[in-house]
N, CA, C and O atoms as CSV, one atom per row, in Angstrom:
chain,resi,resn,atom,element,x,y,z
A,1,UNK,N,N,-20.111,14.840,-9.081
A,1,UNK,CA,C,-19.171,14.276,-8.146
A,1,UNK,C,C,-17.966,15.204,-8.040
A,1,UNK,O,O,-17.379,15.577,-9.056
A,2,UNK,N,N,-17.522,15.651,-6.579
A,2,UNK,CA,C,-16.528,16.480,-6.536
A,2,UNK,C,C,-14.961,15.884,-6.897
A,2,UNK,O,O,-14.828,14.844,-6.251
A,3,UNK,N,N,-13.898,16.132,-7.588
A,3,UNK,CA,C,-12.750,15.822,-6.971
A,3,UNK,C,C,-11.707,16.729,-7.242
A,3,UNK,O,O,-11.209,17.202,-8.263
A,4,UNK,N,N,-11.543,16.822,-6.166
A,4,UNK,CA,C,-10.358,17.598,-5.772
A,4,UNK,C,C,-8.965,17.353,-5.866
A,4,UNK,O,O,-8.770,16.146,-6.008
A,5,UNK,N,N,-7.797,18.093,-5.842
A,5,UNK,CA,C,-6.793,18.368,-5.457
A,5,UNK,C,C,-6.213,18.280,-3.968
A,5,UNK,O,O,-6.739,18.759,-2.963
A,6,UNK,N,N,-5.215,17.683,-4.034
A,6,UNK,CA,C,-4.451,17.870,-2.759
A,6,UNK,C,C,-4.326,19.329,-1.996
A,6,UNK,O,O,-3.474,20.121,-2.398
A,7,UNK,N,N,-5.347,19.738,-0.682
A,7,UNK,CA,C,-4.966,21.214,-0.215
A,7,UNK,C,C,-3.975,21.127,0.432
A,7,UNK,O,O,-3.354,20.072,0.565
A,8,UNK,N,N,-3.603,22.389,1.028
A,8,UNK,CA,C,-3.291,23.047,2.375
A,8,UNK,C,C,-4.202,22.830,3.082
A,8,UNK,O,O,-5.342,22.583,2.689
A,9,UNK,N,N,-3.790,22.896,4.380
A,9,UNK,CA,C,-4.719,22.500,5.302
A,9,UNK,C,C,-5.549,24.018,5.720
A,9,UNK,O,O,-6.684,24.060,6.197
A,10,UNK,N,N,-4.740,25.135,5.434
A,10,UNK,CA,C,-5.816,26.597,5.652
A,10,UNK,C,C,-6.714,26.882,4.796
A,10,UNK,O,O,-7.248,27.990,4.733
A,11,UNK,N,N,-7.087,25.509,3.730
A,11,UNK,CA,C,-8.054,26.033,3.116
A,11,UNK,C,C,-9.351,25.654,3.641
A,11,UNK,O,O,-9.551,24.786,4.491
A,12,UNK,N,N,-10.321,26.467,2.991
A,12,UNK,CA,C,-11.995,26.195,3.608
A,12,UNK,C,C,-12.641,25.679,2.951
A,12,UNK,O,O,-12.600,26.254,1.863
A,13,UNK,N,N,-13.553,24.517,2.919
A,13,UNK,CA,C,-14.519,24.112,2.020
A,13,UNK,C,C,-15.158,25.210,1.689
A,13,UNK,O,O,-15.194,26.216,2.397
A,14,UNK,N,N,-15.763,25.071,0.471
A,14,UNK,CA,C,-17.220,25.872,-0.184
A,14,UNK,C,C,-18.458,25.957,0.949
A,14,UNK,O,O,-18.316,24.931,1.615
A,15,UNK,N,N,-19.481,26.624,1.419
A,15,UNK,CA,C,-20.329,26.430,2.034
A,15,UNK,C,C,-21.685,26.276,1.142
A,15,UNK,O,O,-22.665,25.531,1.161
A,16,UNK,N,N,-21.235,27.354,0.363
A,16,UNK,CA,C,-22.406,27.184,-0.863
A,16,UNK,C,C,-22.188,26.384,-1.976
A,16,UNK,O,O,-21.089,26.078,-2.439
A,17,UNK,N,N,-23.651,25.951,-2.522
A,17,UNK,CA,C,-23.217,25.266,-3.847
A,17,UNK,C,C,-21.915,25.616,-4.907
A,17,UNK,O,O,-21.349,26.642,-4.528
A,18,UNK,N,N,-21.445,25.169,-5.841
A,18,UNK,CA,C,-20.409,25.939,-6.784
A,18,UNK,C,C,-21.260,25.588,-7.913
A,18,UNK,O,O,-21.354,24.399,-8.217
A,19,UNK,N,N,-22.055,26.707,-8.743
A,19,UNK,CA,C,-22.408,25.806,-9.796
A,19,UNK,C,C,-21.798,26.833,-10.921
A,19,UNK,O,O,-21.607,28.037,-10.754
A,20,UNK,N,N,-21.575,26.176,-11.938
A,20,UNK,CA,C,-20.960,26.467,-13.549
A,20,UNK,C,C,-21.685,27.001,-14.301
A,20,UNK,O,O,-22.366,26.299,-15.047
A,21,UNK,N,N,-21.791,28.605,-14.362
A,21,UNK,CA,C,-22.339,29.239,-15.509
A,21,UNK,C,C,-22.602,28.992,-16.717
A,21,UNK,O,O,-23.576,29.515,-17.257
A,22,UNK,N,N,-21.725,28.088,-17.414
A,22,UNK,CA,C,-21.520,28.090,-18.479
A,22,UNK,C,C,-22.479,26.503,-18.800
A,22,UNK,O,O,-23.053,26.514,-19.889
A,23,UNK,N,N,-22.622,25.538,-18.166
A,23,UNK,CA,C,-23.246,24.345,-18.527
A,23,UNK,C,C,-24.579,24.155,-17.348
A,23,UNK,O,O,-25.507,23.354,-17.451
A,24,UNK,N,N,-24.383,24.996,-16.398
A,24,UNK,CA,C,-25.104,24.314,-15.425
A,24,UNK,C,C,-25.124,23.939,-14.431
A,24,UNK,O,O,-25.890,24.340,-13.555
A,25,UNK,N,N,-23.853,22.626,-14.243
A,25,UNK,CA,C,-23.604,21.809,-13.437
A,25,UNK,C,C,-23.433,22.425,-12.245
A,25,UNK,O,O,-23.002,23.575,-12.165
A,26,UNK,N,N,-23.727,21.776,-11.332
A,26,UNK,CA,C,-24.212,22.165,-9.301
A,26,UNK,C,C,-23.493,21.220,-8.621
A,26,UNK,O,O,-23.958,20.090,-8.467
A,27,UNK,N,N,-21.981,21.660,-8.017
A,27,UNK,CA,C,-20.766,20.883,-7.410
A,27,UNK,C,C,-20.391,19.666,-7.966
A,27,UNK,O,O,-20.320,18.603,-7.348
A,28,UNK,N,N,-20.056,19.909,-9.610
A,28,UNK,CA,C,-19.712,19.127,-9.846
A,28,UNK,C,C,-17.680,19.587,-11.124
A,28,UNK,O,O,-17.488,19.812,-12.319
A,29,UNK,N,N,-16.797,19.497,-9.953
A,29,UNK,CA,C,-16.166,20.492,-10.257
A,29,UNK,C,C,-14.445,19.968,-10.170
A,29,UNK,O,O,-14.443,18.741,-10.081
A,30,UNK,N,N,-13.214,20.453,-10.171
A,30,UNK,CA,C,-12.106,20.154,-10.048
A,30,UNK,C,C,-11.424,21.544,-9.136
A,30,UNK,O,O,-11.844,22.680,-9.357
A,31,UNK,N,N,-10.597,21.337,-8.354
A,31,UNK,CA,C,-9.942,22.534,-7.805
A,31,UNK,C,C,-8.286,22.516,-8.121
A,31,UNK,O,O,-7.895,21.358,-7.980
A,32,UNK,N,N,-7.528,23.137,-8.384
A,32,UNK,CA,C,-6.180,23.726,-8.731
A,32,UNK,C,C,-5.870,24.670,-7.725
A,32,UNK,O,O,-6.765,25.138,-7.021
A,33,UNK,N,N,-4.439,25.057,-7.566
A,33,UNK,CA,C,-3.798,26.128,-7.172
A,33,UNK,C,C,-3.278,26.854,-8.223
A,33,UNK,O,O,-2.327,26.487,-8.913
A,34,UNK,N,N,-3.992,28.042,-8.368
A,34,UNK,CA,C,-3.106,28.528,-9.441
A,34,UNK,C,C,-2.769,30.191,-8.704
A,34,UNK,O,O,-3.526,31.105,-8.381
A,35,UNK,N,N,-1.513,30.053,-8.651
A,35,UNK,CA,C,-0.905,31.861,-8.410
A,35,UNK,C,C,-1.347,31.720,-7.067
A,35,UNK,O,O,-2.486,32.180,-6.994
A,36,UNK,N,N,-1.011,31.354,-6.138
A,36,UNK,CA,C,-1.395,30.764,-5.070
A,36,UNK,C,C,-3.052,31.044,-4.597
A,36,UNK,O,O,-3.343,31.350,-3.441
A,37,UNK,N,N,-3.845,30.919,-5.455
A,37,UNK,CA,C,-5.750,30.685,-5.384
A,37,UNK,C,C,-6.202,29.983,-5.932
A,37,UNK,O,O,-6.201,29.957,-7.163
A,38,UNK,N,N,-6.949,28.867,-4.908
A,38,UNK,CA,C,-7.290,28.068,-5.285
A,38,UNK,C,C,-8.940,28.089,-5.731
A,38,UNK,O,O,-9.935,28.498,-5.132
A,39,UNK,N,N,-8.708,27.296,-7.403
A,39,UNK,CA,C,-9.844,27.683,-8.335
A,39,UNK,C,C,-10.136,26.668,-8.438
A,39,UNK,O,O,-9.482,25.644,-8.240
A,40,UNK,N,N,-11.709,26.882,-8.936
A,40,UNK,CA,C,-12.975,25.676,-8.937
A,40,UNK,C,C,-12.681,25.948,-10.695
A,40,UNK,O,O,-12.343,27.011,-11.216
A,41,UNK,N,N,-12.951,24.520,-11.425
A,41,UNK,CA,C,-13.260,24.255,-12.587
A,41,UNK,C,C,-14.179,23.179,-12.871
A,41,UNK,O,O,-14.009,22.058,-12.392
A,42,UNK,N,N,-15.084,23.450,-13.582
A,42,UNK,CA,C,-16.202,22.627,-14.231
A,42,UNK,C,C,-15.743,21.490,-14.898
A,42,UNK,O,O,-15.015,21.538,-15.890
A,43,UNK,N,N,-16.410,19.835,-14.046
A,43,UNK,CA,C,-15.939,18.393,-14.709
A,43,UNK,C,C,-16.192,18.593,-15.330
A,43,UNK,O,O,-15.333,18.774,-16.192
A,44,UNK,N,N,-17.956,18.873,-15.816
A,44,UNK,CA,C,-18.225,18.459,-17.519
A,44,UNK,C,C,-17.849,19.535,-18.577
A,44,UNK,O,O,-17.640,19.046,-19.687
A,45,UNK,N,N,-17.657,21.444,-18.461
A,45,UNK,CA,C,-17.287,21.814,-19.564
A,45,UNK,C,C,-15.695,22.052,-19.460
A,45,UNK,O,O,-14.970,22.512,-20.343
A,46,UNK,N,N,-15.330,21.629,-18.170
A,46,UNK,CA,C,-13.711,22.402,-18.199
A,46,UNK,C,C,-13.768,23.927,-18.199
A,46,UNK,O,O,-12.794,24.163,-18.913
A,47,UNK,N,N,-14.212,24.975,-17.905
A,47,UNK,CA,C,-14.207,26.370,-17.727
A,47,UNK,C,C,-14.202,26.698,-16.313
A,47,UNK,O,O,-14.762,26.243,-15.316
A,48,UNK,N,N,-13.405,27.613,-16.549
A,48,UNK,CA,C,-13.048,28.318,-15.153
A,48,UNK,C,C,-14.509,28.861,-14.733
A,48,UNK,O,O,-15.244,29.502,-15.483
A,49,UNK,N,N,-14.898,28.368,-12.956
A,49,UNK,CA,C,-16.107,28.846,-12.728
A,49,UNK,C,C,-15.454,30.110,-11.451
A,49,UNK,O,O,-15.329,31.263,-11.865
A,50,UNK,N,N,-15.170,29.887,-10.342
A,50,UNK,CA,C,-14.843,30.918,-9.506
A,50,UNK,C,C,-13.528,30.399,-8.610
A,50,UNK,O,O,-13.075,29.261,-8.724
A,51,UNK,N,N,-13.108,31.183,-7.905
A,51,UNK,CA,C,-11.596,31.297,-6.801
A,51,UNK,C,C,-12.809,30.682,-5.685
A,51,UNK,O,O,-14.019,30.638,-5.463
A,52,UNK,N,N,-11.753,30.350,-5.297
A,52,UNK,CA,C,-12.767,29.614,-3.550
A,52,UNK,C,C,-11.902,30.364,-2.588
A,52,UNK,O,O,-10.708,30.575,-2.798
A,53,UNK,N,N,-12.537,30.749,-1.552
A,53,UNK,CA,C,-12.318,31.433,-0.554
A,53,UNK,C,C,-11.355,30.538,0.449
A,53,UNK,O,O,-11.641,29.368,0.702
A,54,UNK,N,N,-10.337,31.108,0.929
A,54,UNK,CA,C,-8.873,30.675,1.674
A,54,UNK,C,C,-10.217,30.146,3.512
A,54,UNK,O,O,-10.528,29.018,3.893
A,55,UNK,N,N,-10.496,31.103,3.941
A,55,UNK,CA,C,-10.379,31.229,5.486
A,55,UNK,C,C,-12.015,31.383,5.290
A,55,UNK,O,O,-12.644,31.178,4.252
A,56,UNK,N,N,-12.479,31.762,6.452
A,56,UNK,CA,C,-13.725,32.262,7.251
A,56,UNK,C,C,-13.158,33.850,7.102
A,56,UNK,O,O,-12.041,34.362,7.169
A,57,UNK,N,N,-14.457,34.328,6.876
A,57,UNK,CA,C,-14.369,35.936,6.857
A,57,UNK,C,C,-14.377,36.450,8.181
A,57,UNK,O,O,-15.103,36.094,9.110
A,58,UNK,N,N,-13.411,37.408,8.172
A,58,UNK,CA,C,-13.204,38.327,9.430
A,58,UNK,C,C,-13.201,39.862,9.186
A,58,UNK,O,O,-13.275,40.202,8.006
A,59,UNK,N,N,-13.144,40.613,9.911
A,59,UNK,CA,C,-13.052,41.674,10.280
A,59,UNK,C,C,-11.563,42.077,9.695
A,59,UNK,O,O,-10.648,41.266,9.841
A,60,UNK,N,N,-11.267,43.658,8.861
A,60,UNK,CA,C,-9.921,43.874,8.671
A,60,UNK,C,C,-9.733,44.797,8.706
A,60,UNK,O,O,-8.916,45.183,7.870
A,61,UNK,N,N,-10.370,45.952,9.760
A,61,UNK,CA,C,-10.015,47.052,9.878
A,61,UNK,C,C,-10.834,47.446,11.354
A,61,UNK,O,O,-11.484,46.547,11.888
A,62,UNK,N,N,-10.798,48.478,11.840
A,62,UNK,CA,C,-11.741,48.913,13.097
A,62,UNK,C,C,-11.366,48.107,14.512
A,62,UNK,O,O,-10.505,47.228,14.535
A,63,UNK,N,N,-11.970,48.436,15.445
A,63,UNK,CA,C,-11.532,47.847,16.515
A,63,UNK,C,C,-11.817,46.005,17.112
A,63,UNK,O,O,-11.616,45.474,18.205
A,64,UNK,N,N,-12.281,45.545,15.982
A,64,UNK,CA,C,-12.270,44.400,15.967
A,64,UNK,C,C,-11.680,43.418,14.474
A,64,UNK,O,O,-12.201,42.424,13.969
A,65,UNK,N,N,-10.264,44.255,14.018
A,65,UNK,CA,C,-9.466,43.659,12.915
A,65,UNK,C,C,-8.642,42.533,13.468
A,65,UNK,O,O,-7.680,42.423,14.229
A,66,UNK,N,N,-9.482,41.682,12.711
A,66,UNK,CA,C,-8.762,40.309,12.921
A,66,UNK,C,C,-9.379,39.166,13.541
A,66,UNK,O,O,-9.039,37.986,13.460
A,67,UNK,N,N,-10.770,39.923,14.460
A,67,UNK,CA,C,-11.897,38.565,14.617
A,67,UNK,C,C,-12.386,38.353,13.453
A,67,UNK,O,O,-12.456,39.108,12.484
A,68,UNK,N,N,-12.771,37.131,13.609
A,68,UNK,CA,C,-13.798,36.054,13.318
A,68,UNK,C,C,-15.015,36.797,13.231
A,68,UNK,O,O,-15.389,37.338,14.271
A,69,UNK,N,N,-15.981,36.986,11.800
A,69,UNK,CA,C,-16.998,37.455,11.917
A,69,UNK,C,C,-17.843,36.832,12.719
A,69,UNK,O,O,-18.632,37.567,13.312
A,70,UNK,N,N,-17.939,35.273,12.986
A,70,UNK,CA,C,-18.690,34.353,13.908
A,70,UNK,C,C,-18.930,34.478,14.872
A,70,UNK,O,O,-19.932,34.082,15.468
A,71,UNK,N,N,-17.512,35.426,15.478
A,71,UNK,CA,C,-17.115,35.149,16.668
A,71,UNK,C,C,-17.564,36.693,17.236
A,71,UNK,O,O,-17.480,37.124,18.386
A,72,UNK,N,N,-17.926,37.177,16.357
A,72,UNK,CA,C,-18.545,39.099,16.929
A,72,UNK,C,C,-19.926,38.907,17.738
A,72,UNK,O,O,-20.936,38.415,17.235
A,73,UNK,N,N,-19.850,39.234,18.683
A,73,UNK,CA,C,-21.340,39.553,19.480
A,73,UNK,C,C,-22.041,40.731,19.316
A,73,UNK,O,O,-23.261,40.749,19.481
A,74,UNK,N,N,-21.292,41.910,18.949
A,74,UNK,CA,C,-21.405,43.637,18.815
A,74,UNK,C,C,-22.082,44.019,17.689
A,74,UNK,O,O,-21.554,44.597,16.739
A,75,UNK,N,N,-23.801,43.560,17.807
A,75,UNK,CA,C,-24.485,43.432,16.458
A,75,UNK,C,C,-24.294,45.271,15.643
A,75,UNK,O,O,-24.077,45.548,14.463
A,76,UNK,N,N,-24.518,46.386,17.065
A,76,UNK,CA,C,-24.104,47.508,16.198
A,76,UNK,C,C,-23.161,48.051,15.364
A,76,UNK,O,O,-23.298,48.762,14.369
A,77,UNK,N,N,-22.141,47.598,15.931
A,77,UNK,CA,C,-20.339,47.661,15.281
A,77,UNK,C,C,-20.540,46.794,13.689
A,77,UNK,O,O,-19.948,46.947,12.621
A,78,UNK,N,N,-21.863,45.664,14.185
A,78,UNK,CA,C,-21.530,44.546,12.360
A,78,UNK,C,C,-22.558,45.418,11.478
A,78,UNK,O,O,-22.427,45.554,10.262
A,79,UNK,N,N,-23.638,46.015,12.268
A,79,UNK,CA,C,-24.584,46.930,10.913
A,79,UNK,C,C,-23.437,48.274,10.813
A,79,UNK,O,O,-23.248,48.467,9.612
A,80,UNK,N,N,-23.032,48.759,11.223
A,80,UNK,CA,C,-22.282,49.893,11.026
A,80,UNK,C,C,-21.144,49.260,9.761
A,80,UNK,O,O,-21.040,49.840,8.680
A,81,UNK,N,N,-20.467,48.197,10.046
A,81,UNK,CA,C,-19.402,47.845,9.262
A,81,UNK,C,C,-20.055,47.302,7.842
A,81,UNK,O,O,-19.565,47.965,6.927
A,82,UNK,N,N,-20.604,46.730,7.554
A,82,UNK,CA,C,-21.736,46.064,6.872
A,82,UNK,C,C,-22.399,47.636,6.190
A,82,UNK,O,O,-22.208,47.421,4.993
A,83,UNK,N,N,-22.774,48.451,6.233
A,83,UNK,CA,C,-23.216,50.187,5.549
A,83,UNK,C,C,-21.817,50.823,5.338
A,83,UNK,O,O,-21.788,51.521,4.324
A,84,UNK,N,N,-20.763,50.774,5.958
A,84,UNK,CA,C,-19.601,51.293,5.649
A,84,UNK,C,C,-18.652,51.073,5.047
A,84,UNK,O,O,-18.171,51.760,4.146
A,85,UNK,N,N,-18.253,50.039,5.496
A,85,UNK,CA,C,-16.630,49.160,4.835
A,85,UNK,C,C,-17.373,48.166,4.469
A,85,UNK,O,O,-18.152,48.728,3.699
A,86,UNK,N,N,-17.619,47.252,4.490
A,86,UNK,CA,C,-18.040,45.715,4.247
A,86,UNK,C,C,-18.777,46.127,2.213
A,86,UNK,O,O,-19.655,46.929,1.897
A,87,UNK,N,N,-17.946,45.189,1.296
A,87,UNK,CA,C,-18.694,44.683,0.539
A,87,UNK,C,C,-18.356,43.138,0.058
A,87,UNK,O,O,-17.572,42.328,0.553
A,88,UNK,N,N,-19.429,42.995,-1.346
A,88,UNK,CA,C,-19.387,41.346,-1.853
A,88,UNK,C,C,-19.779,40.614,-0.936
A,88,UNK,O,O,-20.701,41.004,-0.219
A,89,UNK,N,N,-19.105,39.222,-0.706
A,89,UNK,CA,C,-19.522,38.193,0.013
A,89,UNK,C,C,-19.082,38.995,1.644
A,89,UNK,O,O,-20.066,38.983,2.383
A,90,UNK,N,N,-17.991,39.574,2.215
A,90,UNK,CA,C,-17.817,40.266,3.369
A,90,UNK,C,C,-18.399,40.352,3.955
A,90,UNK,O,O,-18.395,39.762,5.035
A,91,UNK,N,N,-19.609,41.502,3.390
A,91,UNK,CA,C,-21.134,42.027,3.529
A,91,UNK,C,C,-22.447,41.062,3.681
A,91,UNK,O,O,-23.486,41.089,4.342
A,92,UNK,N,N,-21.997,40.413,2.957
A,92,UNK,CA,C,-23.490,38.982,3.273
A,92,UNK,C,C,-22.793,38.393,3.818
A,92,UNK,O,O,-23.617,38.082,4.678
A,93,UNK,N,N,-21.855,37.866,4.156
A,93,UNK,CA,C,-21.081,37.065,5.690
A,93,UNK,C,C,-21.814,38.004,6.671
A,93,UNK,O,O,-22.748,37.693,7.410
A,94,UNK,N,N,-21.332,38.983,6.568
A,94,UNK,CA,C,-22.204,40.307,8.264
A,94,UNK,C,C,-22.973,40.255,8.050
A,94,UNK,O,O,-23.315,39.389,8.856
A,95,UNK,N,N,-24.104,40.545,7.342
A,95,UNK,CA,C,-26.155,40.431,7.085
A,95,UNK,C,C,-25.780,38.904,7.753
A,95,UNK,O,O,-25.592,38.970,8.968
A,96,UNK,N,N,-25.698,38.112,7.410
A,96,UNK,CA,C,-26.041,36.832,7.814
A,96,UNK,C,C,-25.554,36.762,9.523
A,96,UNK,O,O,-26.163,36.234,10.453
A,97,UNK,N,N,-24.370,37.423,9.536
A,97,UNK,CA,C,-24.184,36.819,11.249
A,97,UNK,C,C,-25.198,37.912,11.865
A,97,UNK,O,O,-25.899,37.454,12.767
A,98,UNK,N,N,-25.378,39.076,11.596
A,98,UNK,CA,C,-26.407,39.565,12.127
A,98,UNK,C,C,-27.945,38.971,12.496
A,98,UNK,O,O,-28.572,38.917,13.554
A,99,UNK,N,N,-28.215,38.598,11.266
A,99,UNK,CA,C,-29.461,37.663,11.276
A,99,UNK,C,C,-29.279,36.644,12.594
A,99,UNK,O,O,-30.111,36.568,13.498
A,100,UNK,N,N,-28.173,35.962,12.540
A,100,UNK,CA,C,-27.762,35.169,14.019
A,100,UNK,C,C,-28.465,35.161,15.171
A,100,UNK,O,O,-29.190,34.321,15.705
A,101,UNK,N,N,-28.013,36.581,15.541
A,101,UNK,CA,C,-27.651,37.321,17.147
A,101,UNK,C,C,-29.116,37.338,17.474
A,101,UNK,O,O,-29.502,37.782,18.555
């Protein structure tokens, strides 16, 4: 069972599961602000599991800094960015909107 903390309203739900390395558990979790990032912690062991992501991933450099990866139609510009600049989750945000188009 999730429960949360009071957000900001610019924050984003999780899209993916959150599950806890350390016991197991699969969204079953607490969120904090700490240092202004807001972190997922495990109900049943209490250990820090990961930072949750503020926004929707965008673009932050090149001639489309500052869209919405969602919102890109220019599948060559997202494999180019995605082999070049793009890593971590960034990078599988672009593989995935690619997959999209």
């Amino acid at each position: 069972m999730k429960q949360k903390t009071k957000q900001p309203m610019y924050l984003s739900e999780p899209t993916e599961p959150i599950v806890c390395t350390h016991c197991g558990c699969i969204d079953d979790y607490s969120t904090e602000l700490k240092s202004n990032q807001l972190t997922a912690r495990c109900a049943g062991c209490k250990k820090f599991i990961k930072n949750i992501s503020y926004a929707p991933a965008k673009f932050y450099v090149g001639k489309y800094k500052g869209t919405l990866i969602a919102d890109c139609i220019d599948k060559q510009y997202m494999i180019w960015y995605a082999e070049i600049v793009a890593k971590g989750k960034l990078k599988k945000d672009i593989l995935k909107r690619i997959s999209e188009l």
